[in-house]
NUDOVEX-288083 format. One record per residue (C-alpha): residue number from 1; y, z, x. Coordinates in steps of 0.25 Angstrom, whole numbers. Layout:
<rec pos="NUM" y="Y" z="Z" x="X"/>
...
***
This chain:
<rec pos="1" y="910" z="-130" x="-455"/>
<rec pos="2" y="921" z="-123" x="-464"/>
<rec pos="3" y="933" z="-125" x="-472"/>
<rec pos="4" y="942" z="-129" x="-460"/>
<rec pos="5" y="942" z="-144" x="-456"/>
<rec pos="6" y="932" z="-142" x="-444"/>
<rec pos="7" y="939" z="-147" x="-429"/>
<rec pos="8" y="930" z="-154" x="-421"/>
<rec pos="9" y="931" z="-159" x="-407"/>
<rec pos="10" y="923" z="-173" x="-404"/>
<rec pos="11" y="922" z="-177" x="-391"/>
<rec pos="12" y="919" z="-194" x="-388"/>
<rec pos="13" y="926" z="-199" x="-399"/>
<rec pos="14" y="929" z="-213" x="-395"/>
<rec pos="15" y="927" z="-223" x="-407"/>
<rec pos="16" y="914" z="-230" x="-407"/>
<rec pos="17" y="906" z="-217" x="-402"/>
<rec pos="18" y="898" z="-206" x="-408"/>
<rec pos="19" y="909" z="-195" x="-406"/>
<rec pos="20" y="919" z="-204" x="-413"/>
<rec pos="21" y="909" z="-206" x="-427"/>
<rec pos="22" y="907" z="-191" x="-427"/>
<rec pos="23" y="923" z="-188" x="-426"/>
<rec pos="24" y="923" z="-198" x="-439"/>
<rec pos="25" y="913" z="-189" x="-445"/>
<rec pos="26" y="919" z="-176" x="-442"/>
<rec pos="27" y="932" z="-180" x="-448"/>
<rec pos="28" y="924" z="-186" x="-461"/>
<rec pos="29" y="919" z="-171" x="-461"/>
<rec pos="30" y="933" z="-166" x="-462"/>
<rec pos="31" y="933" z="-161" x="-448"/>
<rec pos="32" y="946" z="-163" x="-437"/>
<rec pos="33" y="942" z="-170" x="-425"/>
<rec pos="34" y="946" z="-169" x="-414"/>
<rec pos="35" y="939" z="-184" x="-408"/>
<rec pos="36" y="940" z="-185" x="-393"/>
<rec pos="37" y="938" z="-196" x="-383"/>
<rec pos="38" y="942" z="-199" x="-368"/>
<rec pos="39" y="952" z="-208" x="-377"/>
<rec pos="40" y="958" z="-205" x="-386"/>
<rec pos="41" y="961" z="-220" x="-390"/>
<rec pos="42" y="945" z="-222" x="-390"/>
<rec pos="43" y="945" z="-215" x="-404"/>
<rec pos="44" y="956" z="-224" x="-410"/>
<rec pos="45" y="948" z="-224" x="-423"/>
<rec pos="46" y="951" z="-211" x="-426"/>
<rec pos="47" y="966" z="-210" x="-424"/>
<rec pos="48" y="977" z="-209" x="-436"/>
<rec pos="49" y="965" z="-200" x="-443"/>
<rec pos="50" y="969" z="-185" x="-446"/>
<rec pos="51" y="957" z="-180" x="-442"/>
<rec pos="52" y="956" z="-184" x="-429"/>
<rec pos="53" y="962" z="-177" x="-418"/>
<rec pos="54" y="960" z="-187" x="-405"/>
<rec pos="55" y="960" z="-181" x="-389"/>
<rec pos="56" y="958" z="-187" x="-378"/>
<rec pos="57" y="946" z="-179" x="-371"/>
<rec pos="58" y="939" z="-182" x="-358"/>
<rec pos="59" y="926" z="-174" x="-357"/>
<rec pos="60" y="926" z="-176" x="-342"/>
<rec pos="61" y="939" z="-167" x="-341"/>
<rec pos="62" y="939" z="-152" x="-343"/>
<rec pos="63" y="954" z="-154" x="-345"/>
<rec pos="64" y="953" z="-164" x="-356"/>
<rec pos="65" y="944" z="-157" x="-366"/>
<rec pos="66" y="950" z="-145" x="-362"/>
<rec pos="67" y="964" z="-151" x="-367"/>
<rec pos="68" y="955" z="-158" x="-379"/>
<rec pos="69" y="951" z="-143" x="-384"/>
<rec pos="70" y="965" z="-138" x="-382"/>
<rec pos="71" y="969" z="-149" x="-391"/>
<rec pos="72" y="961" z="-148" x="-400"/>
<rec pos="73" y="963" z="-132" x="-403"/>
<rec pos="74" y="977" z="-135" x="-403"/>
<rec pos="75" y="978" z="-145" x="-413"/>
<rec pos="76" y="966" z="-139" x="-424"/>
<rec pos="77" y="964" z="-123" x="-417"/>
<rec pos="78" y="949" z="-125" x="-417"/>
<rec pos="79" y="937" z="-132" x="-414"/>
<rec pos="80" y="927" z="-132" x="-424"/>
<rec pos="81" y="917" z="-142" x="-418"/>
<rec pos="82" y="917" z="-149" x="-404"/>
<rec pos="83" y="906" z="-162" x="-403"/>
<rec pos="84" y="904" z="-165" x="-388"/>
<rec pos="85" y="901" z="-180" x="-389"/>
<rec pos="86" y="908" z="-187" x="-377"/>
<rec pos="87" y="898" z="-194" x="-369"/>
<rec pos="88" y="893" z="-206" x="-359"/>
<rec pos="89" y="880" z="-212" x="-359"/>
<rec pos="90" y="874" z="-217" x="-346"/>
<rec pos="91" y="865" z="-227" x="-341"/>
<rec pos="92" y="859" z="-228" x="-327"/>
<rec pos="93" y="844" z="-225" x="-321"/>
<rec pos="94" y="846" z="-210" x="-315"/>
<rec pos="95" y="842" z="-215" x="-301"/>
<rec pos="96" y="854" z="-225" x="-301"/>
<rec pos="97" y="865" z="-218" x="-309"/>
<rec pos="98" y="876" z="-214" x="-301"/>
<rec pos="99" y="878" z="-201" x="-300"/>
<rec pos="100" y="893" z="-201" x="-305"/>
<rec pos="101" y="891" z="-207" x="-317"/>
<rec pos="102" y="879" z="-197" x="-322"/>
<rec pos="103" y="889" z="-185" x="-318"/>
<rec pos="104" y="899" z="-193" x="-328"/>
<rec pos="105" y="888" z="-193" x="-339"/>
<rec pos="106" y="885" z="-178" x="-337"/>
<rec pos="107" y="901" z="-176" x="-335"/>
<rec pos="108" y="903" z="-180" x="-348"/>
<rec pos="109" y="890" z="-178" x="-356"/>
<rec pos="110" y="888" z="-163" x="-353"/>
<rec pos="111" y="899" z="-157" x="-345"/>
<rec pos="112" y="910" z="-165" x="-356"/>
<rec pos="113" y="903" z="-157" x="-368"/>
<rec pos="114" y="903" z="-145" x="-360"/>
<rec pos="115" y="918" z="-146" x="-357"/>
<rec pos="116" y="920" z="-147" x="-372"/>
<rec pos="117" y="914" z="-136" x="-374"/>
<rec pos="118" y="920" z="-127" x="-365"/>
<rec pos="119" y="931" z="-128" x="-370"/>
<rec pos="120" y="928" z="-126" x="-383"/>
<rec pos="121" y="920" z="-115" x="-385"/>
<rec pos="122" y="929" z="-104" x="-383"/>
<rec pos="123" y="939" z="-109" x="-395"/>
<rec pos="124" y="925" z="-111" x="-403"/>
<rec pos="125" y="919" z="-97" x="-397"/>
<rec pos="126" y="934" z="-89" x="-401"/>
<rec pos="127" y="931" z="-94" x="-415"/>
<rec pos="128" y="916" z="-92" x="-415"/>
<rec pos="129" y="914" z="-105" x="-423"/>
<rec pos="130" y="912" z="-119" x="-417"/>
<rec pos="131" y="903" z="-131" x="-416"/>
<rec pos="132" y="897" z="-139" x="-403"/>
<rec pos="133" y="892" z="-152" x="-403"/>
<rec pos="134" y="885" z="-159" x="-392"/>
<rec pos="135" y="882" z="-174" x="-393"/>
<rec pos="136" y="868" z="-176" x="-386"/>
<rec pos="137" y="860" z="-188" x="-387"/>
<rec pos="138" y="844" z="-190" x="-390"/>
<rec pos="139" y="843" z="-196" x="-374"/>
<rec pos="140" y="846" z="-183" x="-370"/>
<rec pos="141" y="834" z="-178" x="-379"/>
<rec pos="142" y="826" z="-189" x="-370"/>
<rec pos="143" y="830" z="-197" x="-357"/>
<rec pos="144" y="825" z="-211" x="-355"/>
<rec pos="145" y="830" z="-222" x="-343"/>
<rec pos="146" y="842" z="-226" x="-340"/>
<rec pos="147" y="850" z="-215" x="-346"/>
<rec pos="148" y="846" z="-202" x="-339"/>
<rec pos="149" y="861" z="-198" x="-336"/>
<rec pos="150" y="864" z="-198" x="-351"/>
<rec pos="151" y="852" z="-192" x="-357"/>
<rec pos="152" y="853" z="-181" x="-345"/>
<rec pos="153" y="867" z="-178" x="-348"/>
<rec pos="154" y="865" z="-177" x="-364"/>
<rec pos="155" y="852" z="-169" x="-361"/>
<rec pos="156" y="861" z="-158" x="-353"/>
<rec pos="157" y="872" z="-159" x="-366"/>
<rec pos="158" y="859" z="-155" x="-373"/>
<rec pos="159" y="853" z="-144" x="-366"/>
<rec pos="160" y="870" z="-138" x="-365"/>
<rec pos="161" y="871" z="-139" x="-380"/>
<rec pos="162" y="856" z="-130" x="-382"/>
<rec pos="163" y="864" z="-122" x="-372"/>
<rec pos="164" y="876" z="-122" x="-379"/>
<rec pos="165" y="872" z="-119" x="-392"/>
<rec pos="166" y="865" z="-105" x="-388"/>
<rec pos="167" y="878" z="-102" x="-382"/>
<rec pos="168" y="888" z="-105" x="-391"/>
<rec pos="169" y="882" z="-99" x="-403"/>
<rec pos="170" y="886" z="-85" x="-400"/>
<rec pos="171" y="901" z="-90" x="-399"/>
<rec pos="172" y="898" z="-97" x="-413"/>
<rec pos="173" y="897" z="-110" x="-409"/>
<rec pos="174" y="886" z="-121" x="-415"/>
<rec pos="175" y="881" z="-130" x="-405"/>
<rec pos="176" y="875" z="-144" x="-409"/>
<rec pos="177" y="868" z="-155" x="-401"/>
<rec pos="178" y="868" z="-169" x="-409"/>
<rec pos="179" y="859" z="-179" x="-402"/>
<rec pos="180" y="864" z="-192" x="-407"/>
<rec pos="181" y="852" z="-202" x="-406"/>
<rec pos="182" y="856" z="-218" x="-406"/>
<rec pos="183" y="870" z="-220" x="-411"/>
<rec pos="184" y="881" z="-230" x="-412"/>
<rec pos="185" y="891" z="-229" x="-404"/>
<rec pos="186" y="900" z="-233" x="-391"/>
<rec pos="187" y="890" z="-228" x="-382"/>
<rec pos="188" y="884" z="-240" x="-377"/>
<rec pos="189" y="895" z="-247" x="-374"/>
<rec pos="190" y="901" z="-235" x="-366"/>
<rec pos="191" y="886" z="-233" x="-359"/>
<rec pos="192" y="887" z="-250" x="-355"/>
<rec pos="193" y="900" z="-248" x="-350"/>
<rec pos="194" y="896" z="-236" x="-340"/>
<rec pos="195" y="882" z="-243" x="-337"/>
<rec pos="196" y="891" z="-257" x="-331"/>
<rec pos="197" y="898" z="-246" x="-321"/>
<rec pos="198" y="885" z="-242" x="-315"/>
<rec pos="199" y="878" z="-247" x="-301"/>
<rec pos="200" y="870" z="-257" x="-302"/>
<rec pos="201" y="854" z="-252" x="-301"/>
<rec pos="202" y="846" z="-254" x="-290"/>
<rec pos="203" y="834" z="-248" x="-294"/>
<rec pos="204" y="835" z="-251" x="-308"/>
<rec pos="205" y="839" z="-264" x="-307"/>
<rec pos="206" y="828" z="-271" x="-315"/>
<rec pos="207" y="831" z="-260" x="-328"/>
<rec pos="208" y="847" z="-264" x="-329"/>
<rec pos="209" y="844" z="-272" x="-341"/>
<rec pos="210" y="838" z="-259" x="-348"/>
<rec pos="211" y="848" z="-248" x="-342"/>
<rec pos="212" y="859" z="-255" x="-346"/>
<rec pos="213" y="853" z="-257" x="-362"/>
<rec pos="214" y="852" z="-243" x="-361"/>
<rec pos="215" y="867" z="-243" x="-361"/>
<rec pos="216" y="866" z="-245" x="-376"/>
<rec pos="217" y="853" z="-241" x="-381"/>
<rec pos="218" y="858" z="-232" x="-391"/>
<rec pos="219" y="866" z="-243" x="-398"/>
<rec pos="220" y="856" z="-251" x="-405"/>
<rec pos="221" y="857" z="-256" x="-420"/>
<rec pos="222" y="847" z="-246" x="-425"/>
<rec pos="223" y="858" z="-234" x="-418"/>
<rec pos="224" y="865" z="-224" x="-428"/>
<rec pos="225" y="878" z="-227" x="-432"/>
<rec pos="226" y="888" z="-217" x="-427"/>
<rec pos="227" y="895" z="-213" x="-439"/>
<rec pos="228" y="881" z="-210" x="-447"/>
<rec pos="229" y="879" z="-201" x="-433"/>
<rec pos="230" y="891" z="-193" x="-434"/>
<rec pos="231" y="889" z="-192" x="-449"/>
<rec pos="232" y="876" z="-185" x="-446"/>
<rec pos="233" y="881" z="-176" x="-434"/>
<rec pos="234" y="894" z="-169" x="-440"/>
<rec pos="235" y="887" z="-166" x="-452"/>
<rec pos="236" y="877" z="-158" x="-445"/>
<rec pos="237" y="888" z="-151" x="-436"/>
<rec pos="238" y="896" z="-148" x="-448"/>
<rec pos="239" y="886" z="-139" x="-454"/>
<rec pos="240" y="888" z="-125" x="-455"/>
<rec pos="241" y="878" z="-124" x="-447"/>
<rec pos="242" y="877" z="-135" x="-437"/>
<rec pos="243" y="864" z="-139" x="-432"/>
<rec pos="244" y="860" z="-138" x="-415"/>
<rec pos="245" y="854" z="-152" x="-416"/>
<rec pos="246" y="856" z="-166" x="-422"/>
<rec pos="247" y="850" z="-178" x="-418"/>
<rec pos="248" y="854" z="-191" x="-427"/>
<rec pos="249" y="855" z="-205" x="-423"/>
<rec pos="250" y="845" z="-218" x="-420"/>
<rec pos="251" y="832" z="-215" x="-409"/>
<rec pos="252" y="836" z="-199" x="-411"/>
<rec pos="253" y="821" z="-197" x="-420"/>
<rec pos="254" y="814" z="-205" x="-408"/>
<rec pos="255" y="821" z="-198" x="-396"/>
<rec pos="256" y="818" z="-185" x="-403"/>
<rec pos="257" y="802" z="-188" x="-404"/>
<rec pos="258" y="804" z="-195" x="-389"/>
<rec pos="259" y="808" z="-182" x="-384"/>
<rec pos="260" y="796" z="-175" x="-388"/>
<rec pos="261" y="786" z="-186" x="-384"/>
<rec pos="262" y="777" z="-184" x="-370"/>
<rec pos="263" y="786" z="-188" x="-361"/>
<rec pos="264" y="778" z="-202" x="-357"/>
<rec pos="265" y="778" z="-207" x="-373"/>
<rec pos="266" y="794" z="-205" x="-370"/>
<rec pos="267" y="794" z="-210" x="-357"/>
<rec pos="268" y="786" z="-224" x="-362"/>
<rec pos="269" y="797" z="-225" x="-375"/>
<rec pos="270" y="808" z="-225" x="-365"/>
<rec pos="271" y="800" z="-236" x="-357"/>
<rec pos="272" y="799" z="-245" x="-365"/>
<rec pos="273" y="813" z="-242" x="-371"/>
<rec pos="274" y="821" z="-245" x="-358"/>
<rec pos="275" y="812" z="-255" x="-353"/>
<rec pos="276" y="805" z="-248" x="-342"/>
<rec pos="277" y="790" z="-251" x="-334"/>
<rec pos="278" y="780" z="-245" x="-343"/>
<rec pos="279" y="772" z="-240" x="-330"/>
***
C-alpha cells in the first residue's frame, strides 16, 4: 500500500475464527494489527508478538468502538485499513424465531460494521486515503431454510457495502466486499451453542434434526482451511488497487451459478439439501 508499515483494524479476532487467520496474514505482510474481539483473552495466540496491538471491542457498543478507534489513533496516528469481520450466524425457521434474537444478528451483522465505520471515516476522509473491508458471506448472495436471519442480515452488509463504496470514493477511500464461501473456522460451534438457547418448535418440530445440522453446514471436511482464505483475501486488499469483490472459499463457484439459476432449480437444490418435501 506504500512504504509505511500499513495499520489495519480487524474486527472478530478470537482464535479459531476467520478474523483471526486474516490478522496472521496481515502481519505476515508486514502490516500492524490492530486484532480485536469482545475479549481480549479469546486471542491469546497472538499475544507476546510485536505486531499485534490487542483491544477489547464490543460492536454492539457505540462507546466501545468508538474508544477502540481512539485507541488505535493514539498508539499508530492512522488507520490504513479497517476489515469489519465480527459476526453471529443464526439458525431458526423465520416463523418461529424470536424476534430478539434476529434484532441481535442484524444488531451486530449490519449496524456493528456501520458503527466501525462511522467512526472511521472521518480520520480516513482528512487523509483522503483508506481502505474498507466488509465480510459478507455467499448465503447472503442466496437464502435457503433455516438460516433466513443470517443470510437477510449479510444480504443488507451487502447492499451497504454497494452503497458504501460510491460514497466513499470521493473522500479516497476503496471499499471492498469479500464473500467468504465454506471456511474452517469456530462458527459452528458458536451457531450450536446459540441454536440450544432457542424455543423449542411447534410447527417445525418434525425438521429439528435438519435445522439443528444447519448449525454446522459450513464445517464439512471438503471446507477451506482458514489460513489458505486469509492468504487469498489480504493479498487482494493490498493491491494498489484493491478489488470491489472477492469470493474464495469451498461451495462459493456453486452458490454463484445458484444465484443465477431459475429460481425453482434453486429452490429444488436447496430441498434436497435440507431435507425438505419435494411437493
Amino acid at each position: 500500500m506504500g512504504r509505511e508499515r500499513a495499520v489495519v483494524m480487524i474486527t472478530g479476532c478470537s482464535e479459531g475464527g476467520i478474523g483471526n487467520a486474516l490478522a496472521r496474514a496481515f502481519a505476515e505482510r508486514d502490516c500492524f494489527v490492530v486484532a480485536t474481539a469482545r475479549s481480549v483473552g479469546s486471542m491469546a495466540n497472538l499475544e507476546g508478538d510485536s505486531r499485534f496491538f490487542l483491544l477489547e471491542l464490543d460492536v454492539l457498543s457505540e462507546i466501545s468502538v468508538r474508544n477502540a478507534v481512539a485507541a488505535s489513533l493514539d498508539i499508530f496516528g492512522r488507520i490504513d485499513v479497517l476489515v469489519n469481520n465480527a459476526g453471529v450466524h443464526c439458525v431458526a425457521p423465520l416463523a418461529e424465531i424470536p424476534v430478539a434474537s434476529l434484532e441481535n444478528v442484524f444488531n451486530t451483522n449490519v449496524y456493528g460494521p456501520l458503527r466501525l465505520i462511522q467512526a472511521v471515516v472521518p480520520h480516513m476522509a482528512k487523509l483522503k486515503t483508506g481502505r474498507i473491508v466488509n465480510v459478507g458471506s455467499i448465503t447472503g448472495l442466496v437464502s435457503g431454510p433455516w438460516a433466513g436471519g443470517y443470510s437477510a442480515s449479510k444480504a443488507a452488509l451487502h447492499a451497504l457495502t454497494d452503497t458504501l463504496r460510491l460514497e466513499l470514493k470521493p473522500l479516497g477511500i476503496d471499499v471492498t466486499l469479500v464473500v467468504p464461501g465454506s471456511v474452517s473456522s469456530n462458527l459452528g460451534y458458536s451457531s450450536l451453542c446459540r441454536y440450544k438457547k432457542m424455543p423449542e418448535w411447534k410447527l417445525y418440530n418434525r425438521f429439528e434434526a435438519a435445522i439443528r445440522m444447519r448449525t454446522d453446514y459450513s464445517q464439512g471436511p471438503r471446507s477451506t482451511l482458514p489460513d489458505r482464505f486469509a492468504r487469498k483475501v489480504t493479498a487482494a486488499i493490498l493491491r494498489r488497487r484493491p478489488p470491489a469483490y472477492i469470493t474464495y472459499g469451498h461451495l462459493s463457484s456453486l452458490f454463484n451459478i445458484l444465484y443465477y439459476l431459475p429460481i425453482f432449480v434453486r429452490d429444488f437444490v436447496f430441498r434436497v439439501a435440507m431435507k425438505l418435501p419435494l411437493r
